[in-house]
N, C-alpha and C positions, 0 to 999 in steps of 0.2 A: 471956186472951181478947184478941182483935185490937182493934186499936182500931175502930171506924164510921167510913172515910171516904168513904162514899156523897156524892153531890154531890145534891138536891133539885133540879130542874127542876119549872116550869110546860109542859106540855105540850097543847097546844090542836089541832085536827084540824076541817077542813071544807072541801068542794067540793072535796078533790084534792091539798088542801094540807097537811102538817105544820109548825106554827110552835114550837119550843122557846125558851122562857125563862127565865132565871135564875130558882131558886127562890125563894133568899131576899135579895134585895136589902139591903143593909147602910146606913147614912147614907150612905159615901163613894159608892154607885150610885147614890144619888137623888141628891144633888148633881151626880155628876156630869151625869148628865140633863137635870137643870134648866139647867145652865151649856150645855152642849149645844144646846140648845133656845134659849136664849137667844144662842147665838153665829151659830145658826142667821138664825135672826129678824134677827137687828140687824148684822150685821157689814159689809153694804152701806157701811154708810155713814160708819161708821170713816175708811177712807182720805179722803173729802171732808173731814171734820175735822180730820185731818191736814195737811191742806192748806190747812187755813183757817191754822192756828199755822205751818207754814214764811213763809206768806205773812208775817204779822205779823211775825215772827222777821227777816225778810229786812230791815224797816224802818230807815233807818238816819239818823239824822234830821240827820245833816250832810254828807249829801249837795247835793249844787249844783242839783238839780232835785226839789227835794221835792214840788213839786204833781204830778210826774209818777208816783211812786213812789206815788205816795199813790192815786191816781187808778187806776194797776193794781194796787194789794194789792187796792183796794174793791173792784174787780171780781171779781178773784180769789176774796174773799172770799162778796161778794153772791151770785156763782155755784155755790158749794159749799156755801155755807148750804139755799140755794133748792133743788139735788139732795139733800142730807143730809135736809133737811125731808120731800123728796116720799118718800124711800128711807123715812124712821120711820112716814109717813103709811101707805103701804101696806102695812109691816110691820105695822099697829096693826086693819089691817082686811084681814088675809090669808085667803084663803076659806076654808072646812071641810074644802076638799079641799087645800088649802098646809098648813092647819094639821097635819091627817093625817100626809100626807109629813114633816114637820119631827118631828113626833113620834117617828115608823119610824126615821128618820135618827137623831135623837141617842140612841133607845135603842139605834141599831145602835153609834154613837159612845163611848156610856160600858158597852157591854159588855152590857147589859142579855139581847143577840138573844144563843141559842146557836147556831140553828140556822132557816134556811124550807127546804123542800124538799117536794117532788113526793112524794104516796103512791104507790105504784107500783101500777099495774092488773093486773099476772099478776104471782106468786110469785116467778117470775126476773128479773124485774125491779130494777134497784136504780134506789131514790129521786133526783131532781136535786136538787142544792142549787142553793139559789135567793138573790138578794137577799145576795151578798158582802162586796159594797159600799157606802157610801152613794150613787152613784151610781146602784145599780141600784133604786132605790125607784124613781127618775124612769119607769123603763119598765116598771114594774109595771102592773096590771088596777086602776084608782082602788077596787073594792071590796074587794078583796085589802088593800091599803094601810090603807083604815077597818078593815079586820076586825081586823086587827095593831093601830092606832093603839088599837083597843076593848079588847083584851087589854092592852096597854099600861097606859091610862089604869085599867083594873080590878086591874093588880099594885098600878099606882102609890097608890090610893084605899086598896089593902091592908094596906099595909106604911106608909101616911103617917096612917091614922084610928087614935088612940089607942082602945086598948080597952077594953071596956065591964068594969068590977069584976063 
C-alpha cells in the first residue's frame, strides 16, 4: 500500500477571494511567525542602536581634544536614542490595521500563506494569484488584510491551545 503523502491545507473562501493555509503548522512555523512579527515590529530601530555603540566605540580617550569627541559622541548618541525611543514607542501602539498587515506579512514570511487568489466568475476563467510578496500586503483592500490576519490568528489559537483530556 502507498504511503499518504497528501499535504493538509486550511482553506478559507470569501467575497471573491481564495486564501490557502498551511495545514498543520509545526513548532518550527510558529516560531518562525512570531520572530517574523517581531522582526517586523522592531527592526526600525536596530540601526539607530547601532549607532549609538560605533559612536561610543569611536571614543578614544587620548586624543588631544577630548571635550570635543565627547561633545559629538553625546550628540550622536542623544540623537539616536531619542529616534530608537520614538521608533519602539510607535511600534508599541501600532493600529489594528499595522497590526493586521504585520501579521499577513510574517505569515507570508515563515511560510505559514500557500496561496490568495481570485475565484474566478465564469468556468474559463483561471484564478489570480494575489499577495506574492510581502510587499504586496501594502496594496491590498485593509478588509482583505483583517480577513487573512482573522484566519491567521484562528490557525495560530489552534495549534498554540493545548487540548482539553
Amino acid at each position: 500500500m502507498p504511503a499518504d503523502i497528501s499535504i493538509r491545507v486550511n482553506v478559507h473562501e470569501t467575497n471573491g477571494y481564495r486564501l490557502v493555509l498551511i495545514g498543520d503548522p509545526l513548532q518550527s512555523h510558529v516560531v518562525a511567525w512570531e520572530q517574523a512579527a517581531r522582526k517586523l515590529k522592531n527592526d526600525d530601530a536596530k540601526p539607530l542602536l547601532h549607532k549609538i555603540m560605533v559612536a561610543l566605540n569611536s571614543v578614544n580617550v587620548t586624543e588631544g581634544d577630548l571635550s570635543a569627541v565627547v561633545m559629538s559622541t553625546f550628540k550622536v548618541i542623544s540623537d539616536s536614542l531619542r529616534d530608537a525611543i520614538r521608533i519602539l514607542e510607535a511600534n508599541e501602539t501600532l493600529t489594528l490595521s499595522a497590526n493586521h498587515g504585520v501579521y499577513v506579512k510574517a505569515a507570508l514570511m515563515a511560510g505559514w500563506v500557500e496561496y490568495l487568489e481570485t475565484i474566478p466568475e465564469k468556468p474559463d476563467e483561471a484564478p489570480v494569484r494575489l499577495m506574492q510578496t510581502v510587499d504586496d500586503v501594502n496594496n491590498m483592500k485593509p478588509w482583505l488584510v483583517t480577513w487573512i490576519a482573522e484566519r491567521i490568528g484562528m490557525l495560530y489559537m489552534e495549534v498554540t491551545t493545548i487540548p482539553k483530556n
